[in-house]
N, C-alpha and C positions, 0 to 999 in steps of 0.2 A: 504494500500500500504506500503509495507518496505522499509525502508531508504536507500536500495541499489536502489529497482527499482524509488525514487527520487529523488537521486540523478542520475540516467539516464536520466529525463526529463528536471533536470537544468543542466545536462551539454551538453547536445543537444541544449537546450536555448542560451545557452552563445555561444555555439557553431557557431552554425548561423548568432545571434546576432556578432560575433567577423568579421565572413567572410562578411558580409554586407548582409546575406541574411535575407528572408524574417521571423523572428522570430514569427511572428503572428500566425502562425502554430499550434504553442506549448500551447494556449490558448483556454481554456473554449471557448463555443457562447457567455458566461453571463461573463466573466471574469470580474472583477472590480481592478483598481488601485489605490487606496488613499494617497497622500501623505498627512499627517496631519496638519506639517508646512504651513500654508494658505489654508487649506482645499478643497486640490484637488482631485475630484474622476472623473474619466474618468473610462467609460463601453465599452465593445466593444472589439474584439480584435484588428481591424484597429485601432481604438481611444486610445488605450491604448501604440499598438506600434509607433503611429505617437506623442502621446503624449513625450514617453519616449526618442524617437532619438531627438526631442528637448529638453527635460530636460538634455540629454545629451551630444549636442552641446555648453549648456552652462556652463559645469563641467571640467574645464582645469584642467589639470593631475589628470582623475582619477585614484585612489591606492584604489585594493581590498586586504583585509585576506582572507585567506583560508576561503572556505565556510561549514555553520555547516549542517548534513541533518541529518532529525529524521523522522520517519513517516509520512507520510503525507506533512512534511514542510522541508522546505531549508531557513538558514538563511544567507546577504554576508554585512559584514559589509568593511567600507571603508570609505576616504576621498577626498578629490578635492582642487585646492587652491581657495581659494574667488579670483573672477574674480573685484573687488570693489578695491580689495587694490592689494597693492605690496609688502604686506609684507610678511613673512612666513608663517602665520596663513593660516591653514585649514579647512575645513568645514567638518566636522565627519556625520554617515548616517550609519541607518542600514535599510537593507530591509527583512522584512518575504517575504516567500514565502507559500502559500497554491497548494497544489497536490492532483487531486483525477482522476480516471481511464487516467493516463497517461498524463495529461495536466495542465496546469497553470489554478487554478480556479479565483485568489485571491494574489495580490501583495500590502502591507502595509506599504514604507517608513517614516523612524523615520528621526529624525534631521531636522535641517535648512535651508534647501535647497529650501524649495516653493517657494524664488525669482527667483529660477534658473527656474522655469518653462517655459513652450514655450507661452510665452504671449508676449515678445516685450521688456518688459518693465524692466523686472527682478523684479517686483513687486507682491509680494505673493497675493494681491486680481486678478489679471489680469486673473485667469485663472478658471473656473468652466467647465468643460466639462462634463455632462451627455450621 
């Protein structure tokens, strides 16, 4: 796949994702999301998009850069403010993205972030989803 036509499937993603619709669409059957930070992998594309609209309940002011696309992948790096403190410090994150015949196979975020998971607790063990 060429880095135009993946970046047509992430910005249909985000796309979606922005209007509240249903983004799960854009997903592999086998899709997997891993965040590394506290070693979350949720499979599924319901599981992965119900996982993510709470990880992203808990990320006040997310700020994306510009997204990078190369063949096959999409990369969106960005921060959020720590919801723990009040001070200016932000929490950095970078997410790959994997693309093959038009859909999301495979989403990998980096950074600090696993307490923000949807577990209750904001605690990076709280959340294993297979």
């Amino acid at each position: 796949m060429k880095a135009a036509e993946t970046r047509a499937v992430i910005d249909h993603y985000f796309h979606l994702m922005g209007r509240g619709e249903d983004f799960a669409i854009c997903y592999a059957a086998d899709v997997r999301w891993t965040t590394f930070d506290g070693g979350t992998v949720v499979s599924g594309p319901t599981k992965v998009r119900d996982y993510l609209m709470g990880l992203h309940r808990n990320m006040p002011d997310i700020q994306t850069r510009p997204l990078a696309y190369a063949d096959d992948t999409a990369y969106v790096e960005g921060d959020c403010a720590d919801p723990r403190s009040t001070s200016i410090d932000r929490i950095a994150f970078c997410i790959a993205y994997d693309i093959a015949n038009g859909v999301i196979t495979a989403g990998r975020c980096y950074g600090a972030i696993g307490f923000l998971g949807p577990g209750g607790s904001l605690d990076p063990a709280a959340v294993r989803i297979q």
